[in-house]
C-alpha positions in Angstrom: 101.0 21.4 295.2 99.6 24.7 296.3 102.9 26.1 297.2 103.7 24.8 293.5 101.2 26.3 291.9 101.9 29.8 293.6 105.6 29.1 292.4 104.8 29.3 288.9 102.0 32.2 289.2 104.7 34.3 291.0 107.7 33.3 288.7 105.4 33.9 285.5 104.4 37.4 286.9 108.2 38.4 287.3 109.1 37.3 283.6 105.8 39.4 282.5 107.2 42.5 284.4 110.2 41.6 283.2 109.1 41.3 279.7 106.9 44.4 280.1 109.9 46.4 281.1 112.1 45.3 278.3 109.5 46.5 275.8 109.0 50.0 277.2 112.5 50.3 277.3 112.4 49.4 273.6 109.8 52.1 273.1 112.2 54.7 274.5 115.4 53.6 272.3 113.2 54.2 269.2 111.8 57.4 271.0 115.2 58.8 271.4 116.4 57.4 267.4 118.7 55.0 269.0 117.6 52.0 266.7 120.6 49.4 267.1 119.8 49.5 270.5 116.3 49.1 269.9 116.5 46.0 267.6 118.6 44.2 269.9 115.8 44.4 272.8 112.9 43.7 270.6 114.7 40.5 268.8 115.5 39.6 272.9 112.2 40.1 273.0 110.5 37.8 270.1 113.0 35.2 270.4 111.6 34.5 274.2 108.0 34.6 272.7 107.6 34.3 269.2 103.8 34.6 269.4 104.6 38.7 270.4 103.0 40.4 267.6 104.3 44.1 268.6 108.0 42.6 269.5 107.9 41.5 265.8 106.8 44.8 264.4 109.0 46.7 266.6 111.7 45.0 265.6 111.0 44.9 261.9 110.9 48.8 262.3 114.0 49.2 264.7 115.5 47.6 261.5 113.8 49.6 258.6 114.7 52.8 260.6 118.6 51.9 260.5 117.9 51.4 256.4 118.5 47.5 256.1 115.6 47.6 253.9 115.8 43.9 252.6 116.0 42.6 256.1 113.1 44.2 257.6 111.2 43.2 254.8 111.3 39.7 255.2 110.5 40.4 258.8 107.2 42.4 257.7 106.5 39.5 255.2 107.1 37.2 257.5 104.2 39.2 259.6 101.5 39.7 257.0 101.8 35.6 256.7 101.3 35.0 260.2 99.1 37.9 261.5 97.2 38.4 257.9 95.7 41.8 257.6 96.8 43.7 260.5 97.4 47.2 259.4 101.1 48.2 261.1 102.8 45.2 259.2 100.7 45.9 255.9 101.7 50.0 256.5 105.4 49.6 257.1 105.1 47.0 254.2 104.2 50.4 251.8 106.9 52.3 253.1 109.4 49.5 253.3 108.2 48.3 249.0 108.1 52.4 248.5 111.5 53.1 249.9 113.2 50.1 247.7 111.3 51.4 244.7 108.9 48.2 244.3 105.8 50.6 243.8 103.3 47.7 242.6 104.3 45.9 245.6 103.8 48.7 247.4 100.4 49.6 245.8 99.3 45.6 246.6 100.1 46.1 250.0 98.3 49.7 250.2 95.3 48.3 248.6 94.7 46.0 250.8 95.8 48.0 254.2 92.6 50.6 252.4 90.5 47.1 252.3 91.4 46.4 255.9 91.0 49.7 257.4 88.6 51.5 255.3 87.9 54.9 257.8 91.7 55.2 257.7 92.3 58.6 256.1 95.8 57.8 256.4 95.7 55.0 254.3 93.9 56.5 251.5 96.7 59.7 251.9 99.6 57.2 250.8 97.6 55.5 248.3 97.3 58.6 246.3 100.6 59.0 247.2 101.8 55.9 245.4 99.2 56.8 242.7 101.0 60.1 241.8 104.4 57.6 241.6 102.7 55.4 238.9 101.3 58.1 236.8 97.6 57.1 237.8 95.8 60.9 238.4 92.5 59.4 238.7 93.7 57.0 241.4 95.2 59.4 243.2 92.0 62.0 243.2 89.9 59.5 244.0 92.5 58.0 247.1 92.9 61.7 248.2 88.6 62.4 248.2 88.3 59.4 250.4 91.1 60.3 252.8 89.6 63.7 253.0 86.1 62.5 253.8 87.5 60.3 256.7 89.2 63.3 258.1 87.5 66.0 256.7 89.4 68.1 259.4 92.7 67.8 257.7 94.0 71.3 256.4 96.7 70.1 254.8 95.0 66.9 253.0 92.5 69.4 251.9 94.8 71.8 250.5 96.9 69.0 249.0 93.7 67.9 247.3 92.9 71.6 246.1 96.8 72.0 244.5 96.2 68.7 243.1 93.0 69.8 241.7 94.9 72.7 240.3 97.2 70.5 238.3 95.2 68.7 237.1 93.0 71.8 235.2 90.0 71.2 237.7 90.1 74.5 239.1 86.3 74.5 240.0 87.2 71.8 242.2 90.2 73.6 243.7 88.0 76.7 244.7 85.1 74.2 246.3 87.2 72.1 248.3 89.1 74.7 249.6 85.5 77.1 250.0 84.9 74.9 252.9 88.2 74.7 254.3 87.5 78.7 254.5 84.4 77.8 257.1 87.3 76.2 259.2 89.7 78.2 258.6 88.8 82.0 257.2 92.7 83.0 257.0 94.6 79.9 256.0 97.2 81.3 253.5 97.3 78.1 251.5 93.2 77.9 251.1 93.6 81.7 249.8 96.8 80.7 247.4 94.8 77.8 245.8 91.9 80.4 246.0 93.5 83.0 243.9 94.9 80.2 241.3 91.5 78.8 240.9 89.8 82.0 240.2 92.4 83.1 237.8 92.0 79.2 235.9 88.4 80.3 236.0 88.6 83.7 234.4 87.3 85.4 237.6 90.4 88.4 237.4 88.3 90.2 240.1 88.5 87.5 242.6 92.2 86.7 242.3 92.8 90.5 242.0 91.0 90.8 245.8 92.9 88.0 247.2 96.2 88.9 246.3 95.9 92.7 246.6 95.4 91.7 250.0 99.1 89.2 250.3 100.8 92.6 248.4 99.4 95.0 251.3 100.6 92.8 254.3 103.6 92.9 252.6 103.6 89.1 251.7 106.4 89.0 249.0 105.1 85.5 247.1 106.0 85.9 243.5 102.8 83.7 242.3 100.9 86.5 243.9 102.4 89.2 242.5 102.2 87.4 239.0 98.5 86.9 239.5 97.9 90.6 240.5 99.7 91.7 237.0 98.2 88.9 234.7 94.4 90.1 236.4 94.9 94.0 235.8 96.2 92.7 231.9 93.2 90.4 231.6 90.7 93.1 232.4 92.4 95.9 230.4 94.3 97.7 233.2 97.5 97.9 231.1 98.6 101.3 232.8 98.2 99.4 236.8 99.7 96.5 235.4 103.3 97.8 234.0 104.4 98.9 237.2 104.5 95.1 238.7 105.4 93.7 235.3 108.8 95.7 235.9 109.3 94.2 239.2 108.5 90.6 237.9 110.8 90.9 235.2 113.5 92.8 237.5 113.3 89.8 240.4 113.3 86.4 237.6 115.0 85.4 235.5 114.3 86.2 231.9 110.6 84.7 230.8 109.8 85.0 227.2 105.7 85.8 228.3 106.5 88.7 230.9 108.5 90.7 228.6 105.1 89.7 225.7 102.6 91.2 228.4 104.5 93.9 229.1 104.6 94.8 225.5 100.9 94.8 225.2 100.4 97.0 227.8 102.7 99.4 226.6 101.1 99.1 223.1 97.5 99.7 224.8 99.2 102.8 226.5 100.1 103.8 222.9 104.5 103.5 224.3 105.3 101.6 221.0 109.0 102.3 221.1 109.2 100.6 224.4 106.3 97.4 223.1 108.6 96.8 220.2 112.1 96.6 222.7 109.6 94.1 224.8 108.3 92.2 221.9 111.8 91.7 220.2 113.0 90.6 223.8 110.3 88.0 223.9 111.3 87.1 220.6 114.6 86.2 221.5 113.7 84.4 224.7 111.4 82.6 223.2 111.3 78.5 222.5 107.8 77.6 222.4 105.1 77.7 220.3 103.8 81.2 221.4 106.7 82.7 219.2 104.2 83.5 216.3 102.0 85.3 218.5 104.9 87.6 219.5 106.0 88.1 216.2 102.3 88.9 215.0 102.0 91.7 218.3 105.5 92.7 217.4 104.2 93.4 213.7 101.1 95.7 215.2 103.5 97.8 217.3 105.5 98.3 213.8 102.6 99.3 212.1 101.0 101.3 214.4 104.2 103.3 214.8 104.1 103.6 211.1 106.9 101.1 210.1 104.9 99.4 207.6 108.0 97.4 206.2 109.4 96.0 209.5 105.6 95.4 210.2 105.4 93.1 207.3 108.8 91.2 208.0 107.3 90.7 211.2 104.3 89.5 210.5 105.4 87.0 207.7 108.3 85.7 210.5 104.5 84.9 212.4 103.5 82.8 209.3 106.7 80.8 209.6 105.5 79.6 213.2 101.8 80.3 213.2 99.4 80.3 210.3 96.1 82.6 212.3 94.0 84.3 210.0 94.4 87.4 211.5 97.8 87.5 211.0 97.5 86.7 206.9 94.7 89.8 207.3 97.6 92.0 209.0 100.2 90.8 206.4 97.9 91.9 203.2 96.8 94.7 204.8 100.9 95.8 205.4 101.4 95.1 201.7 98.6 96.9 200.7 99.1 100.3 202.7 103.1 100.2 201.8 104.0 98.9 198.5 102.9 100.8 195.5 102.8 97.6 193.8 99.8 96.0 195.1 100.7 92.0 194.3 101.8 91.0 197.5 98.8 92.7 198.7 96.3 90.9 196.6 98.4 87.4 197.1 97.7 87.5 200.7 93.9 88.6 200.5 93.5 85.9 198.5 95.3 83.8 200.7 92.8 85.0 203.4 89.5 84.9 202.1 90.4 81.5 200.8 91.1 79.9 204.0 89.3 81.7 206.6 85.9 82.3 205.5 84.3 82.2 208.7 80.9 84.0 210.7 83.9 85.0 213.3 86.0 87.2 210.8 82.9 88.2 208.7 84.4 91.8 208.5 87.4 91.2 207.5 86.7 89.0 205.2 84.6 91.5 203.0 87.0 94.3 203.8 89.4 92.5 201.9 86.9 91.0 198.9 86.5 94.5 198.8 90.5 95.4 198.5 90.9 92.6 195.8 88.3 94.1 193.8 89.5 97.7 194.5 93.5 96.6 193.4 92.2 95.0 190.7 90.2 97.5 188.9 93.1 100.2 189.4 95.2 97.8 188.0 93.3 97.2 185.2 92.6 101.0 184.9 96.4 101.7 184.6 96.9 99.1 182.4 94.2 100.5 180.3 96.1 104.1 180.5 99.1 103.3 179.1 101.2 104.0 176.3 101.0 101.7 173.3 105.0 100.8 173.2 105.1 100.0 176.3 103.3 96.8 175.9 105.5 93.9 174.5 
């Protein structure tokens, strides 16, 4: 019985080596991508011992990896029923539901993996992930703020979460998240990009102007950094510093409706109005969004400022067409009334003005032109007054 008894110990000892060594060599095909070989030594496996939990999941992935998605599936199923919530089947379930473009399946699966295995930044990284697919932002912030708090170590999750924050117009939470990732790492090039983006959301043109004078003097070529720089120096009235990177931003893109509008303000500011009007017509013609009455309305200035009151004033009533501002009606009467003799138009569009936009903001203008309508009319009045008798019908 004894001699029995050490029969079976030894014989179950071999098959357990045996089994042992089948698996590690299982591990190796997957190492070295050779899955067919792989699934055929994990199924060898699982069919000799069903109750092997990994020979199942390796299996399940040996066939996922060779893209039989609807197979391996069933297997993974097949493993969340039997072993319910352990985390490998309930994670290649996500990618196996992503992959065949079942994202609520997917999502079910994910919730529940974030359930199981709460600390797993991992987890919470491909639930915001799946998030992003369903058009759920707050989902995926709040997936991506846990995953960073479990491993607030992760660079890249944190500078994923500070782009996302960017996206999403939270730019004072791009420029804190990634303020700590600077007390990790001072010189990360992706905590200073999302830096620079975050400032500039924020209206701090110094701070982005630092940080990406810094990419242009290591030579860093990055054309968001080079855009910043120009947009900074335009923001804080530096018209003359910016024009020399607006013309290498236009030079290396393709044609943008906004670079050739900017760079007609500066050269407006810098009193170039030949070359403002070129830009603002340019933009003009690029242009297919709504800013079009804004260009038409700085093209108008140029004209008038430059002394062509009558292109001004087709201009600036092309601005009306797209954009009713009141500073652009202001501009239009004020056209009319320095270049017609006959002051109608004039007095149509003051009207027009102080009828409308009778506001605190445009206090000054607005009595300017009370002032202009009174003015017209009294020399209108005055010359009616004055003239000859046979003249009137």
């Amino acid at each position: 019985m004894k001699k029995f008894y050490l029969f079976l110990f030894f014989t179950f000892s071999i098959l357990s080596i045996k089994a042992q060594s089948s698996f590690t060599e299982g591990k190796i095909a997957l190492s070295e991508s050779e899955y067919v070989r792989a699934e055929q030594i994990f199924e060898k496996i699982y069919n000799s011992d069903t109750t092997n939990e990994s020979s199942l999941y390796y299996l399940a992935y040996s066939i996922y990896k060779q893209g039989k998605l609807g197979i391996a599936d069933k297997l993974v199923e097949h493993g969340n029923s039997k072993y319910q919530n352990n985390t490998r089947f309930l994670q290649l379930g996500v990618k196996i539901a992503s992959d065949r473009g079942y994202n609520k399946k997917a999502m079910d699966l994910n919730l529940k993996w974030c359930q199981n295995d709460s600390s797993n930044s991992n987890a919470f990284y491909s639930l915001g992930n799946l998030a992003g697919k369903l058009n759920m932002p707050g989902m995926m912030v709040n997936a991506w703020q846990i995953a960073l708090k479990n491993n607030p170590n992760d660079l890249k999750m944190r500078s994923r979460l500070g782009e996302l924050y960017l996206e999403l117009r939270m730019p004072e939470f791009a420029d804190s998240v990634v303020s700590i990732g600077f007390l990790q790492d001072p010189e990360n090039r992706k905590f200073k990009i999302i830096k620079a983006k975050a400032s500039y959301d924020m209206k701090e043109y110094d701070v982005t102007k630092d940080i990406t004078d810094e990419f242009l003097a290591s030579g860093d070529t990055l054309f968001s950094m080079l855009q910043l720089n120009a947009f900074s120096l335009y923001n804080t009235g530096k018209y003359e510093e910016a024009l020399p990177l607006l013309d290498i931003l236009i030079e290396n893109s393709k044609p943008i409706a906004s670079l050739f509008y900017i760079r007609g303000v500066c050269l407006k500011e810098t009193d170039e109005y030949e070359k403002a009007i070129e830009n603002f017509e340019e933009a003009i013609k690029l242009s297919i969004d709504e800013k079009i009455g804004t260009y038409y309305a700085s093209l108008g200035e140029s004209l008038e400022d430059e002394g062509s009151y009558q292109k001004a004033i087709a201009a600036y009533k092309k601005a009306t067409e797209y954009e009713v501002k009141d500073i652009v009606i202001y501009q239009l009467a004020r056209s009319c009334d320095l270049y017609y003799k006959d002051k109608t138009p004039a007095i149509h569009y003051y009207t027009e003005y102080t009828e409308k936009y009778d506001t605190i903001n445009n206090k000054i203008y607005h009595e300017y032109a009370q002032r202009r309508i009174r003015e017209i009319k009294a020399d209108q009045f005055m010359q009616a007054k004055d003239m000859p008798s046979d003249t009137i019908n």
